[in-house]
C-alpha positions in Angstrom: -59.4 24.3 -89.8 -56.0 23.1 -88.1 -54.6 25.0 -85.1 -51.2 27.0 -85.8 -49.9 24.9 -83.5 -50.5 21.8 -84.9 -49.6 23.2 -88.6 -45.8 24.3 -86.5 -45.7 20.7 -85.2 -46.3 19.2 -88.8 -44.1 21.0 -90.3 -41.1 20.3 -87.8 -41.6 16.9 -88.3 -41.8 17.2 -92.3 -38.2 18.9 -92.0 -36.3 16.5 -89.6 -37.6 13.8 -92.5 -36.5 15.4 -95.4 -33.3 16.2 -93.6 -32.4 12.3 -92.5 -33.9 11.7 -96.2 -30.8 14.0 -97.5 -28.0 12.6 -95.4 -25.7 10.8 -96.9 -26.2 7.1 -95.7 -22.9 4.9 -94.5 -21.4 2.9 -97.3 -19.3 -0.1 -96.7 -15.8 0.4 -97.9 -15.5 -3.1 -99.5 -17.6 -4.5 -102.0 -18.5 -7.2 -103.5 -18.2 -7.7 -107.3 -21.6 -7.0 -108.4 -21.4 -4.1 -106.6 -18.2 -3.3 -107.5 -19.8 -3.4 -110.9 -22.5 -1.0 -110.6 -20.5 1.2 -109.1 -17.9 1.3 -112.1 -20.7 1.0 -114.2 -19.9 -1.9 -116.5 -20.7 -5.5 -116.0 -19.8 -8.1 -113.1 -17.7 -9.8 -116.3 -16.2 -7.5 -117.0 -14.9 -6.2 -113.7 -14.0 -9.9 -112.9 -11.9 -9.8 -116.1 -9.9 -6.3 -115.5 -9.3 -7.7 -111.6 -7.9 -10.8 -112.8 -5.9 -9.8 -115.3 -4.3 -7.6 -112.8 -5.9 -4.0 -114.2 -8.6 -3.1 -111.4 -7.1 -3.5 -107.8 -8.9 -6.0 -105.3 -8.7 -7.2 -102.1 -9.5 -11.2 -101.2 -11.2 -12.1 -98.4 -11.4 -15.7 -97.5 -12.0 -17.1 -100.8 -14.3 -13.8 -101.9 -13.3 -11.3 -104.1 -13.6 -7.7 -103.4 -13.1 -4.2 -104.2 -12.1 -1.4 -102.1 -13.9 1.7 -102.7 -10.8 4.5 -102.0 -8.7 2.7 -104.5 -11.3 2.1 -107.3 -11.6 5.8 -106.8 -8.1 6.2 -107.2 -8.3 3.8 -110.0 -11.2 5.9 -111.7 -9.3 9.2 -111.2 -5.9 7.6 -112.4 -7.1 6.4 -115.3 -9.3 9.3 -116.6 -8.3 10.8 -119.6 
């Protein structure tokens, strides 16, 4: 039905997908606040709150609020009981 040669060929090309499918993609190190949310997993509210009141570090930029990823990390792992 289909040559060896083509069945080789096919499943070259299946791997090299399925290995860029399984690489970590780039993330940007800042992030916006509804992003910043998701990532923390609770609401943009909520986040906004815990920045403001000075409990979840942030980072302005221009008039925009974000969140660096390393030190919501650091945050997370800090503050993990």
């Amino acid at each position: 039905m289909f040559t060896e040669a083509f069945m080789e060929e096919l499943a070259t090309r299946v791997a090299a997908k399925v290995v860029m499918t399984l690489q970590p993609q780039p993330q940007n190190r800042l992030m916006d606040l509804k992003t910043a949310a998701e990532y923390m997993g609770c609401t943009a509210s909520a986040l906004r709150q815990a920045a403001n009141n000075g409990k979840v570090p942030r980072t302005k930029l221009g008039k925009r609020i974000m969140f660096d990823r390393e030190r919501l990390d650091r945050f997370i792992e800090e503050h993990t009981i």
